[in-house]
C-alpha positions in Angstrom: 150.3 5.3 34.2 152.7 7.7 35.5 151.1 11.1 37.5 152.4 14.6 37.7 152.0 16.8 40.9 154.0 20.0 41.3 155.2 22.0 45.0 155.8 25.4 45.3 157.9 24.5 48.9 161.0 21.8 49.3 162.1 21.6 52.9 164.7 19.7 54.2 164.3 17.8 57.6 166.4 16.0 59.4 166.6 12.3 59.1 168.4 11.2 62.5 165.4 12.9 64.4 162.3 10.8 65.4 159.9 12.0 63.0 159.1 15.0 60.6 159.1 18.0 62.3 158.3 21.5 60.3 158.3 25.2 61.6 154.6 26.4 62.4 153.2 29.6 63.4 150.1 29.7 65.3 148.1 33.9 65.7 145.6 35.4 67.0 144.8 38.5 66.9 148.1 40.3 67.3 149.5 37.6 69.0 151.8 34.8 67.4 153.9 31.4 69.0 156.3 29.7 66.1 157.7 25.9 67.0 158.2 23.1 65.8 155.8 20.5 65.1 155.5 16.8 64.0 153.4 15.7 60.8 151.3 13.0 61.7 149.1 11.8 59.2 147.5 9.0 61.4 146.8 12.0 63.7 143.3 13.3 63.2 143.9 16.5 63.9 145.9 19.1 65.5 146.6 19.1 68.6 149.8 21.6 70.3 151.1 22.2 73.5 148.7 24.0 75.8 151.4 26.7 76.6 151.5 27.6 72.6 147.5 28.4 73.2 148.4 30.6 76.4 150.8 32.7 74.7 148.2 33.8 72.6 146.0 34.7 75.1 143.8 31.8 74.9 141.3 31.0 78.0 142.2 26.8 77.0 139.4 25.7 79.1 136.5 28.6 76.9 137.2 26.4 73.7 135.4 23.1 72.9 136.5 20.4 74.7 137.4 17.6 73.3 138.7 14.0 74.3 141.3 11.6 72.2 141.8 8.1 72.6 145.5 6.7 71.8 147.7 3.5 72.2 149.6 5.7 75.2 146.1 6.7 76.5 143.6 9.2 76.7 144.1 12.9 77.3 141.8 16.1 77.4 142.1 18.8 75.0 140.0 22.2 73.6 139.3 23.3 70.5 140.1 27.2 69.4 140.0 28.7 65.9 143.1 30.3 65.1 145.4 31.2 62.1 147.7 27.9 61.2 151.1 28.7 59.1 153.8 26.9 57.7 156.1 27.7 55.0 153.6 31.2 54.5 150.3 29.3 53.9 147.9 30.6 56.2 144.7 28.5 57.6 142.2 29.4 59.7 141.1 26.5 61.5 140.4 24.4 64.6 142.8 23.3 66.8 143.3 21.5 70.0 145.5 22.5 73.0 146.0 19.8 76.1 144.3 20.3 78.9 147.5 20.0 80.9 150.4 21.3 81.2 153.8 19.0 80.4 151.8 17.2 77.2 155.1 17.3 75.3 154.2 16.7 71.6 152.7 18.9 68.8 151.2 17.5 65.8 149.9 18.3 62.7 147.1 16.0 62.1 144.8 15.1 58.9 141.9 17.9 60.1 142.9 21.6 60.0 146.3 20.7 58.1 147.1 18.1 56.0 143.1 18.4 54.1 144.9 22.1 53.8 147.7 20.9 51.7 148.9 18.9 49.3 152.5 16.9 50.8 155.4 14.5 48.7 157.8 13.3 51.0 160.9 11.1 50.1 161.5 9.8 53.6 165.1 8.5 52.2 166.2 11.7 50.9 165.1 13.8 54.0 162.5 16.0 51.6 159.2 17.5 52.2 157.5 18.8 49.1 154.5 20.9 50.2 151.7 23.3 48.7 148.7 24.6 49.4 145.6 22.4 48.2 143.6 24.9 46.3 146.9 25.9 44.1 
């Protein structure tokens, strides 16, 4: 039985890079930091450089801390509550920052994004087909 879904965004990434990387926009308040970050849907959440949460204006250590485990290692992060964009869908959710300075990924993991969305991506192609869950 054939099934039907329909994206109001295509994006085209790069297939020579490592990965899938997308624009993203992270505010607060009046302040705003856009980059680039990976989509990582064995991530389980989001988790972005701790310089991104400093140009907001973000105390990193006043948010809830939070460990994660990997295969590289463990690292230290804390949670804020900010305003997540890409491709103008606008979240407000949790997200983590790394404790340290030099952490040199960001990631869009399964909490905060990808339970935001709904995503098609033809790896082959270089595609991305993207929209917002509720629509």
């Amino acid at each position: 039985m054939p099934f039907n879904l329909s994206f109001s965004v295509e994006y085209k990434f790069d297939t020579t890079q490592k990965g899938i990387s997308i624009p993203v926009i992270l505010s607060l308040k009046n302040e705003t930091v856009d980059f680039l970050a990976k989509v990582d849907t064995g991530a389980d959440f989001c988790i972005f450089k701790r310089e991104h949460g400093e140009a907001l204006g973000l105390d990193i250590e006043s948010g809830y801390p939070q460990m994660f485990d990997t295969v590289a290692g463990n690292f230290n992060t804390y949670g804020h509550e900010v305003t997540l964009s890409t491709f103008d869908m606008h979240f407000d959710v949790m997200v983590y920052f790394a404790s340290s300075y030099g952490f040199r990924h960001n990631v869009l993991g399964r909490r905060g994004w990808l339970d935001q969305v709904k995503l098609g991506i033809v790896d082959y192609e270089g595609q991305l087909y993207i929209n917002k869950y509720s629509e």
